[in-house]
TORVEXFI-100763 format. One line per 10 residues: number of its first residue (from 1); their letters; for each residue x, y, z of N, C-alpha, C. Coordinates in steps of 0.05 Angstrom, whole numbers, plus 32768, in hexadecimal, padded with zeros to 4 digits. Layout:
NUM) a) X Y Z X Y Z X Y Z ~ ...;
REM end
This chain:
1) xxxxxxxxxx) 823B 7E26 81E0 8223 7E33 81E8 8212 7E37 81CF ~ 81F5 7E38 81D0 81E7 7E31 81BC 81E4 7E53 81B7 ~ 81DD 7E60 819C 81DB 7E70 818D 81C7 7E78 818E ~ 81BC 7E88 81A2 819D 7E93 81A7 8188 7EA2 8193 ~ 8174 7E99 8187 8169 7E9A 8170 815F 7EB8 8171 ~ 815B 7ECD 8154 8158 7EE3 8151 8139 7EE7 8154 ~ 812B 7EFA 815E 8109 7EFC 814E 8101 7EF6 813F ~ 8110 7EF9 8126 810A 7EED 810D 8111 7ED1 8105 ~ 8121 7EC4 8118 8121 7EAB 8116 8104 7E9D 8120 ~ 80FC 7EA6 8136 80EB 7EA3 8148 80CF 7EA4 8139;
11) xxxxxxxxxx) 80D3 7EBB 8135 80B3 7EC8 8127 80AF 7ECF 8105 ~ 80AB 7ECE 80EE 80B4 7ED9 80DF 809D 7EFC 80DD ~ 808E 7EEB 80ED 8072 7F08 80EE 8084 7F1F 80FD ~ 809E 7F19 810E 80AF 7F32 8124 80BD 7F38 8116 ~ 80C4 7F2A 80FB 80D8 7F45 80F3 80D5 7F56 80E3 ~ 80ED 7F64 80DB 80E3 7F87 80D1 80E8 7F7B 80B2 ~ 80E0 7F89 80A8 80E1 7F8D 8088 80FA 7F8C 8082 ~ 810C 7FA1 808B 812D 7F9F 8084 813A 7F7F 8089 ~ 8131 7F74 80A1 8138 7F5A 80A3 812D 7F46 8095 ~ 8117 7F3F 8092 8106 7F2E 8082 810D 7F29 806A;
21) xxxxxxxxxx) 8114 7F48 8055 811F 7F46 8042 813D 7F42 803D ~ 814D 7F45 8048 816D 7F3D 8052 816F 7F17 805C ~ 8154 7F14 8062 814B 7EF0 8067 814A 7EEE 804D ~ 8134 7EF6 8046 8135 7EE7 802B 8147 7EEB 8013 ~ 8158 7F02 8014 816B 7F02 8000 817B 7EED 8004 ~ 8184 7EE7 801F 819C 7ED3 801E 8186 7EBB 801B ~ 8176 7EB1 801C 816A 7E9B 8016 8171 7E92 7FF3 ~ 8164 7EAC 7FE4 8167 7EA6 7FC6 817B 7E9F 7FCA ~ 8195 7EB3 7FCD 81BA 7EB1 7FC5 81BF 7E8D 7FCA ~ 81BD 7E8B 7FE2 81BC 7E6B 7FF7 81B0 7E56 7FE2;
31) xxxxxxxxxx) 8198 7E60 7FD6 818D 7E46 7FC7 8193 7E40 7FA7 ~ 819A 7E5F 7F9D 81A7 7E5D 7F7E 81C4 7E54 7F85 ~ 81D5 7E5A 7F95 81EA 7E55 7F90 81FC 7E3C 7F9E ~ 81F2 7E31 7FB0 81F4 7E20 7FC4 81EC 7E06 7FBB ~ 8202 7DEE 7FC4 81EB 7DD4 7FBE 81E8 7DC6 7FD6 ~ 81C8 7DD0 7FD5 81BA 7DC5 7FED 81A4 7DAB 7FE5 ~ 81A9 7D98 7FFD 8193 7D83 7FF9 8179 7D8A 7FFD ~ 816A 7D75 7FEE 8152 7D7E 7FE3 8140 7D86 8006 ~ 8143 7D7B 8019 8132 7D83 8034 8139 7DA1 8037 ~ 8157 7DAA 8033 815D 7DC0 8042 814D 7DD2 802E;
41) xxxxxxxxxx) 814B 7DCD 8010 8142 7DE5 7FFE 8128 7DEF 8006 ~ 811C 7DD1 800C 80F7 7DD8 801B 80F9 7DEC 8026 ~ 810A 7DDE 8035 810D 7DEE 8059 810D 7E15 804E ~ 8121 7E16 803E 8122 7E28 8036 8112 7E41 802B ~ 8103 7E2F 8017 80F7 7E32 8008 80D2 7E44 801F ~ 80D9 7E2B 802F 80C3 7E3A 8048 80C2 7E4D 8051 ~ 80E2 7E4E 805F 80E2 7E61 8069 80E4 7E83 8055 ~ 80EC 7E7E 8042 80EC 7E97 802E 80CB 7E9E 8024 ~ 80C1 7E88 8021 809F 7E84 8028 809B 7EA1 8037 ~ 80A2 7E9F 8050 808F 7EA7 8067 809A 7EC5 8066;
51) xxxxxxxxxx) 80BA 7ECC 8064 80C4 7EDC 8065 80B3 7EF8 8046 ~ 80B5 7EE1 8038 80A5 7EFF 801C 808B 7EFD 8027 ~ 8084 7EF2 8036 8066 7EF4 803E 8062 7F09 8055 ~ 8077 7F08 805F 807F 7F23 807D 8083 7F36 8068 ~ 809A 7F36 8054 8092 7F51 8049 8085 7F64 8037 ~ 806F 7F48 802E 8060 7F5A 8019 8046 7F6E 802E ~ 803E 7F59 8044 802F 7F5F 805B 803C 7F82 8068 ~ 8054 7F85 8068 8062 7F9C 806A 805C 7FAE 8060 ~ 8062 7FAB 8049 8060 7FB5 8038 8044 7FC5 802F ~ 8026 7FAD 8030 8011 7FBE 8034 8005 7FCF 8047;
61) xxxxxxxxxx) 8015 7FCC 8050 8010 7FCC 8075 801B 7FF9 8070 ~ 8030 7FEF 806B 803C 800F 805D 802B 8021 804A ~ 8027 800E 8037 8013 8019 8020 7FF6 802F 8030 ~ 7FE9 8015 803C 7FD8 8021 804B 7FDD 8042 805F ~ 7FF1 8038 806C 7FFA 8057 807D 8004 8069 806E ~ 800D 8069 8059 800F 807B 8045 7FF5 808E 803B ~ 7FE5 8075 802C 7FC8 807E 8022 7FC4 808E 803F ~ 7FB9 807F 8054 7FAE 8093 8067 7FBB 80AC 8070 ~ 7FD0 80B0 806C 7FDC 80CD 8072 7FDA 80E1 805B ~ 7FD9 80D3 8042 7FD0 80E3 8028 7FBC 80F7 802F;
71) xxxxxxxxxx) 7FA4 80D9 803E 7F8A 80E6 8039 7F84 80F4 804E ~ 7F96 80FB 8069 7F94 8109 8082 7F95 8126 8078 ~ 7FB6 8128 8062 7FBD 8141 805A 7FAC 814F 804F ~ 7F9C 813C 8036 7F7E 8142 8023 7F73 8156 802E ~ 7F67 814A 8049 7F53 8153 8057 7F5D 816D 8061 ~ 7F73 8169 8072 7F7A 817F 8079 7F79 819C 8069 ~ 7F86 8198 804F 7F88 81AB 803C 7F6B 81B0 802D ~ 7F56 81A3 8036 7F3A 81A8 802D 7F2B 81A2 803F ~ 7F30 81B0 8054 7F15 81A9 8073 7EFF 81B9 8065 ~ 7F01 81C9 8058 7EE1 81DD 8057 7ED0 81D4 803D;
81) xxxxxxxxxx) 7EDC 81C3 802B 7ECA 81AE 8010 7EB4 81A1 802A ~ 7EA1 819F 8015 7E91 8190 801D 7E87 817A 800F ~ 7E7E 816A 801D 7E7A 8142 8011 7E64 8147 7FFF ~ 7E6D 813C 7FDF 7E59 8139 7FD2 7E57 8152 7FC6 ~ 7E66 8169 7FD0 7E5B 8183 7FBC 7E66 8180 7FA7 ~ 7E63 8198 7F93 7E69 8193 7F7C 7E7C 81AB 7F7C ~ 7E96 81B9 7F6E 7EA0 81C8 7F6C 7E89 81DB 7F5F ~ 7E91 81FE 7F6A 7E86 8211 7F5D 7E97 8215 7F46 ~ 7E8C 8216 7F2D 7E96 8214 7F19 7E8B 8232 7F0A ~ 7E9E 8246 7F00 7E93 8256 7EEC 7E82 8253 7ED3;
91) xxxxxxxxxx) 7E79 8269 7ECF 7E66 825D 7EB4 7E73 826B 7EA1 ~ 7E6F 8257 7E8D 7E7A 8267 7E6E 7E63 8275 7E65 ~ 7E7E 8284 7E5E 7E68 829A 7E4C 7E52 828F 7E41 ~ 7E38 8296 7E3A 7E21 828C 7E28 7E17 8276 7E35 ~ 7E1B 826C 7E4A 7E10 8260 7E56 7E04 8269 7E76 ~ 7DE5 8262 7E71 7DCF 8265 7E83 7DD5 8264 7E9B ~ 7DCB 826E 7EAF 7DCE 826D 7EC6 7DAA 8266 7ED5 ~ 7DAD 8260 7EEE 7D8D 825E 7EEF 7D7C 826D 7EF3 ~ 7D88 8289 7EF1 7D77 82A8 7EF2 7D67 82A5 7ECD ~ 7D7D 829F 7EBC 7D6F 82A0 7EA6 7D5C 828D 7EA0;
101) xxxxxxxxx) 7D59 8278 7EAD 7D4D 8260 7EA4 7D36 8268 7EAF ~ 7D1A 826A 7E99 7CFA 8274 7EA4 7CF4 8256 7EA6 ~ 7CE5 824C 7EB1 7CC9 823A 7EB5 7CE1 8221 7EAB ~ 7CFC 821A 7EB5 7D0E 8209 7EAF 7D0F 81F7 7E98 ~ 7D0B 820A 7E81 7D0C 81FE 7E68 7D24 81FB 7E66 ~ 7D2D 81EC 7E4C 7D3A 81DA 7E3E 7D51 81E9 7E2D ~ 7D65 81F6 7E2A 7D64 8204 7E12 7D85 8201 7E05 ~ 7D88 81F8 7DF1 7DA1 81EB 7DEB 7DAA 81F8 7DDA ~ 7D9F 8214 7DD4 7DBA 8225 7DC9 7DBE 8242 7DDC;
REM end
């Protein structure tokens, strides 16, 4: 009876990251250590292709839902900032405020 092919045989876009990369480890192991004819290494060589290509895609794919939950929390923890304001910042000592500033001169000491 014939050996019914996995998802990831099938698809390399269906499988999970844990698998993809468990593909391609045994691919390296298979191709450093093994002597394989030059068609099967292609062959190989393809399919390990496609497989780091499923998981780097994963991989950003994670990155991204990461960043966006960062920036959910951000928000959360600063709903009442507002876009573009500037922090209220204290004034140092000896420095002006705009009650003292007459007719908005200049004054640098």
């Amino acid at each position: 009876m014939a050996r019914r092919k996995s998802n990831a045989e099938e698809d390399p876009a269906a499988t999970s990251f844990e698998d993809a990369l468990a593909g391609l480890e045994s691919i390296v192991e298979a191709m450093e250590h093994e002597q394989l004819p030059l068609e099967e290494l292609v062959a190989y060589y393809e399919k390990g292709s496609e497989l780091l290509h499923r998981c780097e895609s994963l991989l950003q794919s994670a990155r991204d839902r990461i960043e966006l939950i960062t920036l959910r929390n951000q928000q959360e923890i600063e709903p009442e900032s507002k876009v573009g304001a500037t922090p209220d910042l204290p004034l140092t000592p000896g420095t002006p405020d705009a009650s003292d500033d007459d007719d908005n001169d200049i004054r640098l000491f």
